[in-house]
Structure formats: C-alpha cells, structure tokens
C-alpha positions in Angstrom: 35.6 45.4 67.7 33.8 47.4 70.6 35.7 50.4 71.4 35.1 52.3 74.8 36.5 55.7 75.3 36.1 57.4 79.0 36.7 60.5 79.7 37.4 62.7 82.5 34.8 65.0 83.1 36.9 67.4 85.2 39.4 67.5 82.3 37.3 69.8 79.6 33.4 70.2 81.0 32.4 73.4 82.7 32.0 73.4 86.4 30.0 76.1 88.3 30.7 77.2 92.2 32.6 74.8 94.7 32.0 74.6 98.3 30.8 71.7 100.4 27.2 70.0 100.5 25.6 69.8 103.9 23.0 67.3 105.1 21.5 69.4 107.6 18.7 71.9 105.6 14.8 72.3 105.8 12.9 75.3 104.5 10.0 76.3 106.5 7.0 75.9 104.6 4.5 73.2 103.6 5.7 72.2 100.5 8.8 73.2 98.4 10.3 71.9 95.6 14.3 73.2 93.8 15.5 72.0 90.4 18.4 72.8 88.3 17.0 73.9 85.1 19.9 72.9 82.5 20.0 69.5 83.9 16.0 69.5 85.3 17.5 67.6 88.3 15.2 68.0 91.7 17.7 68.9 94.1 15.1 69.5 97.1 11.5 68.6 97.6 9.0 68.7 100.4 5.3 67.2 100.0 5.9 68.7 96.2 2.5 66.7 95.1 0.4 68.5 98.1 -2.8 70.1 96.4 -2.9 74.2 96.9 -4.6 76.7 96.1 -2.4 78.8 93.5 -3.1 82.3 94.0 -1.2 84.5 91.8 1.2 82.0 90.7 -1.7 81.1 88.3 -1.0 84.1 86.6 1.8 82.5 85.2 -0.1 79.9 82.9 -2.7 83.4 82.2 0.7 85.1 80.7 1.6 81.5 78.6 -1.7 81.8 76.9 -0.4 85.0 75.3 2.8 84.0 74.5 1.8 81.3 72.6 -1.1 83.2 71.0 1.8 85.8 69.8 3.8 83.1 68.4 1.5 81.9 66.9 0.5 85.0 65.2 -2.8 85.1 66.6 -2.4 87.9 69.1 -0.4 90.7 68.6 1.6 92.9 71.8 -0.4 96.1 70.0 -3.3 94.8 70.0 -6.0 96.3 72.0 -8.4 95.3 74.2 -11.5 96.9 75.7 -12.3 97.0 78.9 -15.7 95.7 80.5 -17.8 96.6 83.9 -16.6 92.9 85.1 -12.9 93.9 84.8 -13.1 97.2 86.2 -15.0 95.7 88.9 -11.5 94.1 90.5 -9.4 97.2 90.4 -11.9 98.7 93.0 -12.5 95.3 95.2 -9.2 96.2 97.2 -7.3 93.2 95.1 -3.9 94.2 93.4 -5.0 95.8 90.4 -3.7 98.0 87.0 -6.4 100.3 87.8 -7.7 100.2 84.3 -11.0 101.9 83.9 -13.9 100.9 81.7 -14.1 101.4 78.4 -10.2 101.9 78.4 -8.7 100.3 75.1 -5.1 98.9 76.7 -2.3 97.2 74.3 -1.9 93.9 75.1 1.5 94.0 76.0 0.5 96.5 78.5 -2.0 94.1 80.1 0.7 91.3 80.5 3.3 94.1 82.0 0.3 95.0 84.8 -0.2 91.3 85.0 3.6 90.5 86.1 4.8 93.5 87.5 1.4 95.2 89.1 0.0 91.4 89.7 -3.2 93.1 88.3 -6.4 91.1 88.5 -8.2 93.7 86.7 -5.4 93.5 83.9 -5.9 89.4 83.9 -9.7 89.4 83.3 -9.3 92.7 80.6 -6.7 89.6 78.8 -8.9 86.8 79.5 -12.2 88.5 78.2 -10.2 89.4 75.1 -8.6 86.3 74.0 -11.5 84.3 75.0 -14.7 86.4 75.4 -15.0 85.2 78.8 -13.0 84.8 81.5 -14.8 80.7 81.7 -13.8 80.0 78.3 -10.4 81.4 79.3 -9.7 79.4 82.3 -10.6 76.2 79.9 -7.6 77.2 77.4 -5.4 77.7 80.7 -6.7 73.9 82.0 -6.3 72.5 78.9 -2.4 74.0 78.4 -1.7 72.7 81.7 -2.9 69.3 80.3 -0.9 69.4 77.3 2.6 70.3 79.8 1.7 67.4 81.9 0.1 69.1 84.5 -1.7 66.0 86.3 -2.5 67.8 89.5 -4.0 71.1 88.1 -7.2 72.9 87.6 -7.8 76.7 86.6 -11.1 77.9 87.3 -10.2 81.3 86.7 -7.0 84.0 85.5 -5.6 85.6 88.5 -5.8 83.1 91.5 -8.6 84.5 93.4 -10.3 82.7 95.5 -11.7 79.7 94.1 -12.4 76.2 95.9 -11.6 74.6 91.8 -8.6 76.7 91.4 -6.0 74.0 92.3 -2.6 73.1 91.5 0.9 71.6 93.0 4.3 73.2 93.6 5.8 70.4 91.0 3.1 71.3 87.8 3.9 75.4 88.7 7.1 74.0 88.5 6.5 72.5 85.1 4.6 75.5 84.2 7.9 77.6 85.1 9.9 75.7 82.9 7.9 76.1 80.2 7.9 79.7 80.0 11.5 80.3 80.5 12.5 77.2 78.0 9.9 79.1 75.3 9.2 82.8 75.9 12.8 83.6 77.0 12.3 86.7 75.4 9.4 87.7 76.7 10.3 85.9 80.3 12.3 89.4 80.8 9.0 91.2 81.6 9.3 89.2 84.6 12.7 90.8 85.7 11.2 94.6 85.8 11.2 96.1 89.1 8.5 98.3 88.1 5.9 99.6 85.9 3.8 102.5 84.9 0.5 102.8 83.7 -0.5 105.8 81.9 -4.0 105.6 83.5 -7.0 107.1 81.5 -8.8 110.0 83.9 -5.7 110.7 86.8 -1.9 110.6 86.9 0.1 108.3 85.7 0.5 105.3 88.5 3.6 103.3 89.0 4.1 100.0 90.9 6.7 98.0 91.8 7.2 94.4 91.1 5.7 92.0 94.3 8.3 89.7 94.0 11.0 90.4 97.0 13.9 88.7 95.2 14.6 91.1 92.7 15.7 93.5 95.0 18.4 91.6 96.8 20.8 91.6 93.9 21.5 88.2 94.1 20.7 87.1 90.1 16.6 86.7 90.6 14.6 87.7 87.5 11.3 85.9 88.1 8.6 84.2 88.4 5.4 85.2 90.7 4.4 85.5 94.1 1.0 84.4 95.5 -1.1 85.0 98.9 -4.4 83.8 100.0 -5.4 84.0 103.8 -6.0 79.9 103.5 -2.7 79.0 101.8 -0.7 82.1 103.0 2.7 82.9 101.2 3.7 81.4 98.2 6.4 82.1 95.6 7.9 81.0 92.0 11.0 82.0 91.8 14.3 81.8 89.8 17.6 82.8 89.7 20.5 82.8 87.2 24.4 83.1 88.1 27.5 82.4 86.2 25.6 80.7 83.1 23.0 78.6 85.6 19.5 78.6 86.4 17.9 76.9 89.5 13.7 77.6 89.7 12.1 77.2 93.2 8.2 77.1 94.1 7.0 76.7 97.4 3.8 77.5 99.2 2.9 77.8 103.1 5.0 80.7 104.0 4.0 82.1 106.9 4.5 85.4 106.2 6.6 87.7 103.8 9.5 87.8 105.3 9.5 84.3 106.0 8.8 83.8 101.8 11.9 85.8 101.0 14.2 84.6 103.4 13.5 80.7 102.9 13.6 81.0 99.1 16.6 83.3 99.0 18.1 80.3 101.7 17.0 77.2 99.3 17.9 78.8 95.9 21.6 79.7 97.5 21.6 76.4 98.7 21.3 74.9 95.7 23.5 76.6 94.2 26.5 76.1 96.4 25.7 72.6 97.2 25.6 71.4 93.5 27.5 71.8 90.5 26.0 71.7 86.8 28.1 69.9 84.2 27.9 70.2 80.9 27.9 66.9 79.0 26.7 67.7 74.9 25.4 70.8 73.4 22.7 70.1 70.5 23.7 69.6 67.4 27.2 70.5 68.8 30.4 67.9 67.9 31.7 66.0 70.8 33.9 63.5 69.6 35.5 62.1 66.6 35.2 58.3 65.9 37.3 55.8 63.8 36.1 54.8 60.4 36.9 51.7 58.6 37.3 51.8 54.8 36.2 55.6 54.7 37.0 58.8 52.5 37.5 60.2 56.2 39.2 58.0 58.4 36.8 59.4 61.2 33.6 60.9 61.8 32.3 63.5 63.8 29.2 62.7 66.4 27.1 64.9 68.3 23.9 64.6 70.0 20.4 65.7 69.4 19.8 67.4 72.5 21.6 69.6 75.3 23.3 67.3 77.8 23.6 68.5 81.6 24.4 66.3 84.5 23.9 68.0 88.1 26.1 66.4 91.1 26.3 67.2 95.1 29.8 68.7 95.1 31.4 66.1 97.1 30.6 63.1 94.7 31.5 65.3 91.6 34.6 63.1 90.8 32.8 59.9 90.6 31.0 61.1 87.6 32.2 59.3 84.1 31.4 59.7 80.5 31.8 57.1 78.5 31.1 56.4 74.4 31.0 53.0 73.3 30.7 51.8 69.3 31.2 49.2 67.5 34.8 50.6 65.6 36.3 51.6 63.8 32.6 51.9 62.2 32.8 50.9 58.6 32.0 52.9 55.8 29.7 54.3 53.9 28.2 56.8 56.8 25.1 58.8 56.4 24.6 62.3 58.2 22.8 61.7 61.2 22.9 57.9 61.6 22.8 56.3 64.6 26.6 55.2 65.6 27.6 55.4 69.1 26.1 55.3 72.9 27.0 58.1 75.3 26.9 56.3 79.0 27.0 58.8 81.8 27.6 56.8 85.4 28.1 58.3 89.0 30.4 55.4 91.4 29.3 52.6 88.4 25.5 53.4 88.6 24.0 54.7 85.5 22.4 57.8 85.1 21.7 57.9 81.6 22.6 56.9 78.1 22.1 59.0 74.7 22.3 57.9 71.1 25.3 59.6 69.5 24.6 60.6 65.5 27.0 61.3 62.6 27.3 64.8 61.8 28.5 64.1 58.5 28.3 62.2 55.6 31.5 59.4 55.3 31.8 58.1 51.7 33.7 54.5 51.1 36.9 54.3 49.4 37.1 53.3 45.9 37.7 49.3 45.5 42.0 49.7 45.0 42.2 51.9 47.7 39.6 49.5 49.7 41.9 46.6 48.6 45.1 47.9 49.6 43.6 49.1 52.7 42.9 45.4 53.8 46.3 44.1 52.8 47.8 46.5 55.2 45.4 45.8 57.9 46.6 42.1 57.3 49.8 42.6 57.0 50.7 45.4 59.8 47.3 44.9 61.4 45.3 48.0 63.1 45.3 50.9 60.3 
C-alpha cells in the first residue's frame, strides 16, 4: 500500500522575516547577481554571465589556495615567506599594498590578513611566489581551482586583479567562488569580517588599515567578501550578510562609484532579505519522520536525509509550499541502516520543486516466525495492525 503523508510547512519549519515582496526593484549596475546561501536559490540576477574584469574580487580564489593548502597540511598560518624585489615592487607602484619590504620574512597568516583586510597586492604576490615560486605558476593553481568549482566563465592570469586583458571572470563563478569559501573555510572566512589590521612593518611604525569593504561598517550583519575597482570596470563588490540564522551573498560589478557600490548592495541584500523567506526542510543526517514497518522488531523506523534541505519562497506564495513523503508502507521488515525507503516531494501551487531520497537511520530486525504468524492472523482478522 502507498502511503502519502503531507505536511504543513508553517506548522513546525522555521521561518525568517515577514513583509511583503515588491515587483518594482533594479540595482544600478551592469551586472548583479543575489542568492540565498542555505537554499542556493538566485533570487535576483542581471546579465550575471557578462564577462568582467575581476579586480580584487580575484583575491578571493588567491586566499582559497591557502586554505586548502592549510587543510591539507601543506602550508602552515606560521609559515614564512620571504619577500622578493618583484613583491616589494607593488607596495611602492601606488596600488593598495601591506607595505612589506624586501627581504621581510612575513607569516603566512599575516599575508592573507593584508590580503583581505589591507587588499595588499604586494601581500598577494609575497603568497603567490611562496606557494608557487612564481606568481605564473600561481595563477595556473588559481585557474585550475576555478575549473574544479565549475567556474566555466573564468581565467586568472595573475593574484590580485590588476590589470590584465586575460584576467576574466563572471559575477555567477565569483559567486560560486563565494560559496565555496564560506561553505569550507568558515573558520578562516572570519578574517574577512575584521574591520582592520596592523602590520608590524620592518624599518618604520607600525601601519594599520582598515578593511575596503563599506558594509561592515553599517551594522547591518555584513562580514565579507571583497571589493574591486579598475578604471575600465569601475566598482565592484562580493558581499554577504548574515541575520537571524541566514545568509544571502551578492556580487555585482559596474558601480559607478563608491557610494553607488554601497548603497545598491546594501539595497539588493535587504531586499532579499525582506522579500523572501528561508525554510528549513531536513537537516543532514538529522531524523525527520518516523515510518510504519510491517512484521518488524520496531513497528517503525526513523528516516532522515543525506543532505541539508532549504527551500526559499517570495513571501507572498509561502503558503503554497508542501512537503510530502510517499513509501510504499508500512515497509516490511528486515530494514538495513541507511536503505533507501521513502521520497521527500517538495511542491509550490502543485509544481514540483524537488524530490529527495529518504534513508533509514536504523537498523529494523524481523520478528521471529510465531510472532510473524500471529501478526498476520490479526491483520486478517481485525485488518490494519
């Protein structure tokens, strides 16, 4: 028999924010693009596959490198690295810069702070040199990372974003990028939250910069990621923000000017945030329901999913969502941990979204043969047991 269960989503998921969705929105800038980051739903885009020219927001994929380097144990935070003529160079070109100084020995952890918070191009070619040798060889790793993420559109020709007609990429792969990092290197994402940093220069004072990025210092739950500027491409940003347990990342480019950055990814992340409404569905690993066994040890079993589960709905259309499980029940005994056993159907007004395989989180032995026996006679004689 084919059991269906639906349930009510506004009954026991978690809801965030509640206001109305308007129809009426641009953001001024040549391409944009706003997803929800539980539920990776694109909630606004604008020419999001337009080639650019990256600028700094390619320093995001320089910092990746590391992180995944560190993780796996092949680069260390303490590690240090010397610094060469051809770093130096930058930090007295009129870029933003560290202001390292050649021949300095700097911790690799202090490198990637300079590279986040200072935006130092010195600081990115001091990392690249030392992973790689050469800052070349080090724009290949990034290229080749970006491949691996599935970013289609994107080239890396060097590790800061200055000017270079091969240096391309797309607001959806920095996008992808972005995810990346913050679904990985949480962690070490929080460098990307300081408002400031200070280098204990060799040869002068100490020198302290603030972060670039104009959304920290609004208070309204930025932490990240990187801004960018080119006189060709103008303004860009990668940004993020987290309130009340969500995360939305935005990354546009062709801002035309600072202000105009910060106030048109302020207005598109707060937007999306009081527009939409995150649900959670499943948690991994995490039981969800309890289904009926046939001629068990357990007369049910538990089921849970192998991945986190978020849905992300306009406001307005939030009570046409519907969950719904179907088996084929009460599933008969014996039951293996982590079986296959049920579908998980999510719908919005009788379309489908998506559907999930739903496993058994235990083991379900079957009855001895009496208990089996007596079991059926019941079933027979009284019917559904």
């Amino acid at each position: 028999m084919k059991k269906i269960f639906i349930t009510t989503i506004l009954l026991f998921f978690t809801v965030f924010y509640t206001k109305t969705y308007s129809s009426e929105f641009d953001i001024k800038a040549k391409t944009v693009i706003l997803q929800d980051f539980l539920s990776g739903k694109i909630l606004y885009q604008k020419e999001p596959d337009l080639k650019i020219f990256p600028a700094s927001m390619t320093k995001i994929m320089t910092t990746i490198i590391a992180f995944d380097l560190i993780k796996q144990g092949q680069l260390k935070l303490d590690e240090k690295f010397f610094v060469s003529e051809n770093a130096w160079r930058l930090s007295q070109a009129g870029y933003s810069s560290m202001f390292i100084m050649v021949g300095d020995q700097i911790s690799v952890e202090n490198l990637l702070r300079g590279i986040i918070v200072s935006s130092g191009n010195d600081a990115c070619i001091a990392l690249a040199e030392g992973i790689a040798g050469t800052e070349e060889e080090f724009a290949i790793m990034m290229t080749e990372k970006a491949k691996e993420l599935g970013m289609t559109n994107t080239n890396f020709a060097n590790s800061s974003g200055i000017n270079h007609p091969d240096n391309l990429s797309t607001v959806m792969d920095i996008l992808i990028m972005s995810n990346y990092l913050i679904k990985n290197y949480p962690i070490y994402y929080e460098y990307f939250k300081e408002k400031e940093f200070t280098w204990d220069r060799t040869g002068g004072d100490p020198i302290t910069q603030g972060n670039r990025n104009p959304l920290l210092y609004k208070n309204i739950g930025a932490d990240g990621i990187k801004t960018g500027f080119l006189a060709y491409e103008k303004y860009s940003l990668a940004s993020s923000i987290e309130r009340n347990g969500r995360r939305l990342i935005a990354v546009g480019s062709g801002f035309v000017s600072r202000n105009s950055r910060s106030k048109e990814s302020q207005k598109l992340l707060t937007w999306g945030l009081t527009n939409f409404d995150t649900i959670e569905i499943a948690r991994k690993e995490k039981n969800i329901f309890s289904l009926d066994v046939w001629l068990g040890q357990n007369d049910q079993v538990d089921v849970h999913s192998k991945s986190d589960i978020y849905k992300t709905i306009k406001k307005a259309k939030l009570k046409n969502l519907e969950v719904k499980v179907i088996y084929d029940g009460p599933i008969e005994a014996p039951i293996k941990k982590n079986e296959i056993v049920a579908k998980l159907i999510i719908n919005h007004k009788g379309d489908l979204l998506s559907e999930h395989d739903l496993y058994a989180s235990h083991n379900v032995n079957k009855k001895n043969i009496l208990s089996r026996i007596i079991t059926s006679i019941n079933y027979l004689i009284w019917g559904d047991v």
